[in-house]
N, CA, C and O of each residue as an XYZ file, in Angstrom:
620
protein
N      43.847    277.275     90.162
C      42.730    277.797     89.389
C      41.441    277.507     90.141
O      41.044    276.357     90.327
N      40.635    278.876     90.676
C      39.460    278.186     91.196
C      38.799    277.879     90.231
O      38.858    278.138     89.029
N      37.967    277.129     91.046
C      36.914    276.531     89.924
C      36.712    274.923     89.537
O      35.704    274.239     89.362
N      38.196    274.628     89.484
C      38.169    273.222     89.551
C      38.540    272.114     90.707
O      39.653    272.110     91.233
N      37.939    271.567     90.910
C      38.471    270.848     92.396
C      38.471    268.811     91.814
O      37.757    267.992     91.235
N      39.669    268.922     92.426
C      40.056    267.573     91.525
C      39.993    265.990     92.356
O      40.141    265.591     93.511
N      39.820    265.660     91.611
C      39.241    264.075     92.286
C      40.135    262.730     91.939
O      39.653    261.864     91.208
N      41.355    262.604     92.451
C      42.550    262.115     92.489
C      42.262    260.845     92.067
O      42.566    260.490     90.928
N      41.560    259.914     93.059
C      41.701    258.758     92.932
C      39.778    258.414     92.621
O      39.102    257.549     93.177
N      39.485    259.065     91.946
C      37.851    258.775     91.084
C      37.617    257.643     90.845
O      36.948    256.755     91.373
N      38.492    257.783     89.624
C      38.890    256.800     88.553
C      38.658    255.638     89.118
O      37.706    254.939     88.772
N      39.582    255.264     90.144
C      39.879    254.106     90.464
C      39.301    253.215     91.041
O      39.440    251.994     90.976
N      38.280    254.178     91.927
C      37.204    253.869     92.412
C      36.238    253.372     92.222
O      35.683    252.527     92.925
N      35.704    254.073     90.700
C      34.316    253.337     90.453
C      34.964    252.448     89.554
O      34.075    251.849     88.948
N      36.523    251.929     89.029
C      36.770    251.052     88.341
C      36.790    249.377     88.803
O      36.955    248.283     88.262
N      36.606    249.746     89.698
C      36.647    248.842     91.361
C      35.199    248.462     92.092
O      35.024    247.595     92.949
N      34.186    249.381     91.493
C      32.706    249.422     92.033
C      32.368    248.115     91.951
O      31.838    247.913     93.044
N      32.342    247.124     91.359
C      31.504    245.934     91.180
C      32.470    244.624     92.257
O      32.249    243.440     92.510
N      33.495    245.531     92.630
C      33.947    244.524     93.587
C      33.245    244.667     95.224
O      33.571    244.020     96.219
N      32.492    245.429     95.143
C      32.010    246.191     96.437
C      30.805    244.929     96.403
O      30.311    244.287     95.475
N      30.557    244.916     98.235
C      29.414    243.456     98.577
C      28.423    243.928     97.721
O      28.769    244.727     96.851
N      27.110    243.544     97.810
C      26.028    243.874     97.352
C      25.113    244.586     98.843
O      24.063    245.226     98.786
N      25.938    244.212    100.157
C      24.684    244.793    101.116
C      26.216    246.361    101.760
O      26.068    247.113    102.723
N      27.208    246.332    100.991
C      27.535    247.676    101.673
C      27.346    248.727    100.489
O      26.919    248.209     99.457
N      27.494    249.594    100.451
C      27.132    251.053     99.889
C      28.464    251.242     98.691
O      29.676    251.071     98.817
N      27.733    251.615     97.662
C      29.487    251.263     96.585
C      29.686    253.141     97.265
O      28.912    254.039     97.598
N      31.230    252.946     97.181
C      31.923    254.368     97.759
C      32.670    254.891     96.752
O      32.903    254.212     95.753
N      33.119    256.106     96.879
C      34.085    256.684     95.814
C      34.458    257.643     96.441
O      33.892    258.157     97.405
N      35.693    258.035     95.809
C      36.817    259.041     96.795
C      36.764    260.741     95.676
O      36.880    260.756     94.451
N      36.618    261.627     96.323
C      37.282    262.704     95.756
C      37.604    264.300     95.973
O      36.821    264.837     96.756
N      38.405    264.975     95.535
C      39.517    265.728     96.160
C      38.503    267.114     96.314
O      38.014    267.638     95.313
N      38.247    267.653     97.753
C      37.720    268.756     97.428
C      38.611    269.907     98.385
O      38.959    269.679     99.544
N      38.786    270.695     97.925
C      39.668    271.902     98.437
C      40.624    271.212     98.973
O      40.908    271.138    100.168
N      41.229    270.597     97.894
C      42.481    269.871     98.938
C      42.311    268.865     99.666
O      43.182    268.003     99.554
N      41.698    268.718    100.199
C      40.852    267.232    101.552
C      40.854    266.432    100.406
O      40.996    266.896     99.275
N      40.695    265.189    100.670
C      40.571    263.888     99.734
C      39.015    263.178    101.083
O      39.174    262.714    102.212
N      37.512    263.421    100.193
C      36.753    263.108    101.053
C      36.334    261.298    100.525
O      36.531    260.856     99.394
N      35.994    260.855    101.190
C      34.943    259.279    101.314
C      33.738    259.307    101.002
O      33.025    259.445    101.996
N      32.958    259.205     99.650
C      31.840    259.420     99.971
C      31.033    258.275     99.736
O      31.519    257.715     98.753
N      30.090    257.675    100.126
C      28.944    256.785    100.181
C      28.097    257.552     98.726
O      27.661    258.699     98.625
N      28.085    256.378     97.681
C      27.455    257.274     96.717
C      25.876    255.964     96.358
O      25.741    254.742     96.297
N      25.003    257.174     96.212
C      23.775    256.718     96.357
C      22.750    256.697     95.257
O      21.793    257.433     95.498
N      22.679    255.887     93.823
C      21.926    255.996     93.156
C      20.248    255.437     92.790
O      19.675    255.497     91.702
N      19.745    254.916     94.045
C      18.392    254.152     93.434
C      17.847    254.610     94.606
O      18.388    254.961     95.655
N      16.383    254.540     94.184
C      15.298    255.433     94.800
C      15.258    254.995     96.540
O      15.119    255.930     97.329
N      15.388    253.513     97.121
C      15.575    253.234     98.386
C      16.336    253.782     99.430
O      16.066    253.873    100.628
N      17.707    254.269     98.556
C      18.792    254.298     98.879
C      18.674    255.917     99.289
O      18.806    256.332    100.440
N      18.391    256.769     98.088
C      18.354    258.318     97.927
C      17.305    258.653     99.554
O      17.671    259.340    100.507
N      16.152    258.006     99.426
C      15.089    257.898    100.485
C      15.819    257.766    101.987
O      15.368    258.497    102.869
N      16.593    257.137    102.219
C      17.512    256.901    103.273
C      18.748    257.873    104.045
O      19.004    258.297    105.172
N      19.368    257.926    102.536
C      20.160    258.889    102.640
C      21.385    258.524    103.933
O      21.924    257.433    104.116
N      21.689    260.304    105.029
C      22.228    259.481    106.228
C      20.944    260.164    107.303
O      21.191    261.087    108.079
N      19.871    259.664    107.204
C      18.978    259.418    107.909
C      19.225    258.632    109.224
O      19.236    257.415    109.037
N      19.434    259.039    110.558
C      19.361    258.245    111.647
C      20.928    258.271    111.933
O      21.129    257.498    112.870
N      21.922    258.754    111.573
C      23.642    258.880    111.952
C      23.588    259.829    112.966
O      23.020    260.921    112.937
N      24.228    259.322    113.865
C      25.161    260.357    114.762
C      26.150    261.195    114.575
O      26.250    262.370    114.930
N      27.157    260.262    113.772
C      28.368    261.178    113.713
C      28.715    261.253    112.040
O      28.251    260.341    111.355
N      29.487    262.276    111.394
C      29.627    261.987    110.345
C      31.127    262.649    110.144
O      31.271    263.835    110.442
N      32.342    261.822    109.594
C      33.375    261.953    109.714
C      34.021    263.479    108.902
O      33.450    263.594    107.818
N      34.720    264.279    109.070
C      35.288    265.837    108.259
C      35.877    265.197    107.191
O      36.611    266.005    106.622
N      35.893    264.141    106.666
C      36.392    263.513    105.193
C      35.654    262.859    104.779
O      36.119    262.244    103.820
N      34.159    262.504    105.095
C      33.385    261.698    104.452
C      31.720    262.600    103.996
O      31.232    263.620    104.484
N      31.347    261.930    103.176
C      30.137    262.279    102.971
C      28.915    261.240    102.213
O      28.914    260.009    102.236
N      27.964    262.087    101.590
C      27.329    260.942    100.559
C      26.671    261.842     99.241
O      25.856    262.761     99.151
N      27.344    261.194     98.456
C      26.496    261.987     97.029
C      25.374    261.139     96.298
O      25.244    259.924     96.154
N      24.727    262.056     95.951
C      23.505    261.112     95.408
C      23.340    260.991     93.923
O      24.433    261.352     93.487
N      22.805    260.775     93.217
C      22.923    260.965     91.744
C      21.899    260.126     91.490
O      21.598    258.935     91.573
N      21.228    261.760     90.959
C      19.238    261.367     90.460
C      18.950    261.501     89.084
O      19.650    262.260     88.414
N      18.021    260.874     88.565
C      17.586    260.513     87.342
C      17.653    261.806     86.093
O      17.558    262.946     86.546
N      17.757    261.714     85.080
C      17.385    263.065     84.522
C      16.448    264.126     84.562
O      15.407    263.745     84.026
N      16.368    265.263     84.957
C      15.098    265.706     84.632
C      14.767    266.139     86.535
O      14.149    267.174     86.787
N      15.066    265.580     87.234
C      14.653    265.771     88.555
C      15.635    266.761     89.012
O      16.852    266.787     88.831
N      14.390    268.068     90.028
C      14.788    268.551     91.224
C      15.291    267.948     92.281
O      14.588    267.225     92.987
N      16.614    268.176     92.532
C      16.573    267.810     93.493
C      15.779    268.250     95.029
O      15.800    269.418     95.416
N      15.312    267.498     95.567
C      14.606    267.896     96.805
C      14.678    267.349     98.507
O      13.912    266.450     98.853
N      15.482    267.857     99.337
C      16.376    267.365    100.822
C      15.491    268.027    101.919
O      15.199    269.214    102.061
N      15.125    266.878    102.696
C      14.795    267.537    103.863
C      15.617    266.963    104.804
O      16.330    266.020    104.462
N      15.640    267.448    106.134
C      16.123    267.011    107.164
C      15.489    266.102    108.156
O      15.917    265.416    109.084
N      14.475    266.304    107.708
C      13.453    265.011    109.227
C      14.227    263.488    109.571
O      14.601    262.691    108.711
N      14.309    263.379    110.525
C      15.101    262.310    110.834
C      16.595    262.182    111.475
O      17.229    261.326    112.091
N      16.796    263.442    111.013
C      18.322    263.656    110.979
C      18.377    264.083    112.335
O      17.529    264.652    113.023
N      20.014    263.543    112.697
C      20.565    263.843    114.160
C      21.450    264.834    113.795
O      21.771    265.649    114.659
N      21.881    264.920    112.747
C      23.571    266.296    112.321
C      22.998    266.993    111.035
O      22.427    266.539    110.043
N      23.319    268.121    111.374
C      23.907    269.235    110.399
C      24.764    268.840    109.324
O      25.832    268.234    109.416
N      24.114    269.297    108.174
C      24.905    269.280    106.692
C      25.180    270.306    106.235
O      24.716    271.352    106.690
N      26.030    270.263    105.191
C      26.120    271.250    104.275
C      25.840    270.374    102.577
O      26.231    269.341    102.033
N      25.000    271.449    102.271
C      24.019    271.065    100.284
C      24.956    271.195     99.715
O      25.401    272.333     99.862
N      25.638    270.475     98.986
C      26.279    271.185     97.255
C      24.925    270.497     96.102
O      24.621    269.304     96.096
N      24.354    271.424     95.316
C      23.552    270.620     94.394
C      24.592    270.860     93.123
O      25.301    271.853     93.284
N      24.850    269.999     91.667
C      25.348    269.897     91.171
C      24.753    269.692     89.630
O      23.717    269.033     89.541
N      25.261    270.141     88.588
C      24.635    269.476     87.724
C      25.511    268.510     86.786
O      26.732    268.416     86.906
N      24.759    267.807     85.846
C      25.233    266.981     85.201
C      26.863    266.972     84.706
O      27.558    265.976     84.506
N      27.280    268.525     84.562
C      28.652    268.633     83.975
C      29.988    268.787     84.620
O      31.121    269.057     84.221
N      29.155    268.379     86.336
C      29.987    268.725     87.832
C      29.779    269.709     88.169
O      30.284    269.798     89.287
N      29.036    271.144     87.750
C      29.511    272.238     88.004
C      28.323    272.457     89.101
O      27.167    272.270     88.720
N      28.652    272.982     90.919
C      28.137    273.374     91.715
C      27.532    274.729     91.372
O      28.079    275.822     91.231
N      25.980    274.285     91.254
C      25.045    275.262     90.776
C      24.206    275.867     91.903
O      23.525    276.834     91.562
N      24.104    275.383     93.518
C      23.433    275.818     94.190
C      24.020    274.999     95.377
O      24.265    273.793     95.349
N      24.275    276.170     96.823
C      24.410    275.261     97.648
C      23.633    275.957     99.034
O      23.207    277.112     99.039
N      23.535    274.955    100.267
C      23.099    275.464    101.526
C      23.811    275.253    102.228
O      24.522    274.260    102.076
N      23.960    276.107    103.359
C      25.326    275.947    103.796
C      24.594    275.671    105.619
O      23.821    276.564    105.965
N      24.809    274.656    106.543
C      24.942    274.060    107.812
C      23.411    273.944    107.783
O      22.709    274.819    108.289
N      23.160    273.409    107.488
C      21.470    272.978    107.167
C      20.997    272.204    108.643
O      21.502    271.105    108.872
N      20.129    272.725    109.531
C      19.866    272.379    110.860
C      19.104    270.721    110.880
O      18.252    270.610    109.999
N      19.262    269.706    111.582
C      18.223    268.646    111.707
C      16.501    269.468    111.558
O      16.184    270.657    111.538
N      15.706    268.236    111.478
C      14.631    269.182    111.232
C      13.849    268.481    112.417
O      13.385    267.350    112.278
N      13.727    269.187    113.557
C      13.231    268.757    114.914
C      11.286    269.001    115.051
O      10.727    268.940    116.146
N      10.669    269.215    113.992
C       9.376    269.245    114.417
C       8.631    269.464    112.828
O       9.051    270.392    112.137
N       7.781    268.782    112.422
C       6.956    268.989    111.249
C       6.079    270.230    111.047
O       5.492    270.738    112.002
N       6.017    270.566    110.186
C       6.657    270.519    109.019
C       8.245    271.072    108.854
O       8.535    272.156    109.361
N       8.840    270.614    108.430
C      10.299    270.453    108.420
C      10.661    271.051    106.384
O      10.362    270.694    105.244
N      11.410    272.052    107.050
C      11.710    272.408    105.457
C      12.306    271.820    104.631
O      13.161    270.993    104.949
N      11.953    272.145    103.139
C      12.711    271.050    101.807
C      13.800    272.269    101.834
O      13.831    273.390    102.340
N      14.677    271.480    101.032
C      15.934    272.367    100.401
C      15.673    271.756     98.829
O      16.143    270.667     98.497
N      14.964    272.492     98.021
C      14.936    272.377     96.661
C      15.537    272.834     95.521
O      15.342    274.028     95.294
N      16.538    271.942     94.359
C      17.111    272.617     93.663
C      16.472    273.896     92.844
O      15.267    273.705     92.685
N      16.815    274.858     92.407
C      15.720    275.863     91.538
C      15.693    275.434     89.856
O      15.203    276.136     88.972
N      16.351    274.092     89.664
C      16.514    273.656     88.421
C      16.886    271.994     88.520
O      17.268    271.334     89.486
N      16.619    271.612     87.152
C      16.750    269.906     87.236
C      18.547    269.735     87.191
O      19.377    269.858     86.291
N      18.605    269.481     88.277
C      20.500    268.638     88.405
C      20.437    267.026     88.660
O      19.394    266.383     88.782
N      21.715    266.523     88.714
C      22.269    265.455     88.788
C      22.218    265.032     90.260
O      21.390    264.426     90.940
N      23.262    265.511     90.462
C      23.687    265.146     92.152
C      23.277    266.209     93.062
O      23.067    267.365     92.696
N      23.177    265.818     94.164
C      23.705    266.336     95.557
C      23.994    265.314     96.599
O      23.436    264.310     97.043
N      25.703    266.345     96.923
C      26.732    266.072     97.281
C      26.408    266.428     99.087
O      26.218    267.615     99.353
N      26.374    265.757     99.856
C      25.902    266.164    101.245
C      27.160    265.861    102.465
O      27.534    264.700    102.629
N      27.776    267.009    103.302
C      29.101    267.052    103.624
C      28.908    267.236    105.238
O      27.884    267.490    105.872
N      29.840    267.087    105.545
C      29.739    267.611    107.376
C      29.672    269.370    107.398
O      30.391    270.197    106.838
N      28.407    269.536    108.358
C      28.687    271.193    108.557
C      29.271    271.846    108.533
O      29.956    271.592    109.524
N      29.858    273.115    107.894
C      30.985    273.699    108.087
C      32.177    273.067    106.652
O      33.222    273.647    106.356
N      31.858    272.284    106.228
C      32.723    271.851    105.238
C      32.993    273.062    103.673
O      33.953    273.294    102.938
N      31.812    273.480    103.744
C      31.675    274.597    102.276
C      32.757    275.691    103.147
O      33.973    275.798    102.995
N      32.074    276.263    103.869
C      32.842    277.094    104.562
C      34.346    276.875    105.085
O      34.920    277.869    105.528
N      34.749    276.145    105.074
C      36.020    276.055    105.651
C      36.648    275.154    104.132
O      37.860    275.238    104.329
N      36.494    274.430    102.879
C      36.958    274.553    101.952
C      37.108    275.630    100.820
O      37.826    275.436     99.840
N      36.324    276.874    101.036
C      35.865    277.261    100.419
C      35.637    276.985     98.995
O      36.328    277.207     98.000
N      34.508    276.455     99.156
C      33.437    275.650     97.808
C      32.698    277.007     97.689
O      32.344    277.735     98.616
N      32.477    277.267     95.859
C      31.151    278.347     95.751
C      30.821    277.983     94.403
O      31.531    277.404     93.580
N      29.593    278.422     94.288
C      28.966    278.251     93.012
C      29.187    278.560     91.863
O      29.134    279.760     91.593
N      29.566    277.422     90.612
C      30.358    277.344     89.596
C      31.560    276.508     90.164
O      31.909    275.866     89.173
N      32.093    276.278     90.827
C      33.658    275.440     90.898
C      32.392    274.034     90.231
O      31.213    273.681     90.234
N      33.611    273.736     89.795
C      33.543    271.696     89.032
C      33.822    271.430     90.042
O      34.228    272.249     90.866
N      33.617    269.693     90.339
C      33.884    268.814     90.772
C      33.881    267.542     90.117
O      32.967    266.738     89.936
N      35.435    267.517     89.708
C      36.244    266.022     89.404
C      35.763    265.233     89.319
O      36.531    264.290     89.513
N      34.331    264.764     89.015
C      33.655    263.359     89.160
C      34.290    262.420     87.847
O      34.050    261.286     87.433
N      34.886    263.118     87.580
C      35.189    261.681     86.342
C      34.507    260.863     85.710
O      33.406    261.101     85.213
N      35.217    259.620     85.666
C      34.243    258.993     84.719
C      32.561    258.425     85.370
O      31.937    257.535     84.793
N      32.056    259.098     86.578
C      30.404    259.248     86.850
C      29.684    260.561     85.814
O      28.528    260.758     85.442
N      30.844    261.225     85.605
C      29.934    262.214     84.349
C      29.720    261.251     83.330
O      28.534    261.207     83.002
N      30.396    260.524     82.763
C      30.056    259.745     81.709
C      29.195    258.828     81.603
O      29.085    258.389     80.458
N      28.463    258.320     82.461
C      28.070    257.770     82.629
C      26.474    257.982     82.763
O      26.173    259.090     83.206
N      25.238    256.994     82.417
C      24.309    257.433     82.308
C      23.308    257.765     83.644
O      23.031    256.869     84.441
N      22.936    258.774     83.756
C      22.293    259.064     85.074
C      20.965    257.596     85.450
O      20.274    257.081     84.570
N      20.933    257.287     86.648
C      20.316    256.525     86.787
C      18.911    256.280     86.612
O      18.352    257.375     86.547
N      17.955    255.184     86.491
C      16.883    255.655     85.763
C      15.975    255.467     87.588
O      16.272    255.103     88.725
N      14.833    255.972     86.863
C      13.659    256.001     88.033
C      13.106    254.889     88.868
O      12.224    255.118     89.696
């Protein structure tokens, strides 16, 4: 069934979150087009600011999702960046509401935003070529489990 893309071992993951150090990145796993990705998940304002700012390489099973306060656009630029992404923006109910697809480093200022056109939850940020070669499109869910339930983080 498109539409839904399932997130195997979620659960287990953030059931496990508070065992994670305090100086590494809490992670969570989940299933997209089949792939089972790694992602670095990023909720407080230092963190979102950072992002993967300054990486070289970024693995075809890993990524980083972010998850922003209520009420906020999301808003991505590239300055800083050494690699190419691909956007999923998301909203609160999982459902991929907007995406950009191989989004270039941004090599000279002014450097373009990638802005949601509405207030979402997350964005989900993947290795280039990842939308395209899972084929991800707008409207499929994503399996976040019990992070939907949960209260979006505050400001």
């Amino acid at each position: 069934m498109r539409g839904l893309i399932s997130g195997v071992a979620l659960w287990c993951t953030l059931a496990f979150a508070s065992c994670v150090h305090a100086d590494q990145p809490e992670r969570m796993q989940l299933m997209l087009g089949g792939q089972l990705f790694d992602l670095e998940l990023v909720n407080d304002p230092d963190s979102r600011r950072q992002g993967l700012m300054g990486r070289e390489t970024l693995a075809a099973d890993s990524g980083m999702l972010f998850d922003f306060p209520e009420g906020t656009r999301p808003a991505i630029w590239m300055r800083n960046m050494l690699i190419s992404l691909d956007l999923l923006y998301v909203d609160a109910e999982g459902v991929v509401r907007q995406l950009f697809i191989e989004v270039p480093p941004c090599l000279k200022m002014p450097c373009p935003v990638y802005q949601a056109q509405q207030p979402l939850r997350f964005v989900l940020e993947l290795p280039a070529g990842s939308i395209s070669r899972l084929g991800i499109g707008v409207g499929d869910r994503l399996a976040l489990g019990p992070l939907l339930q949960q209260a979006p983080p505050a400001y």
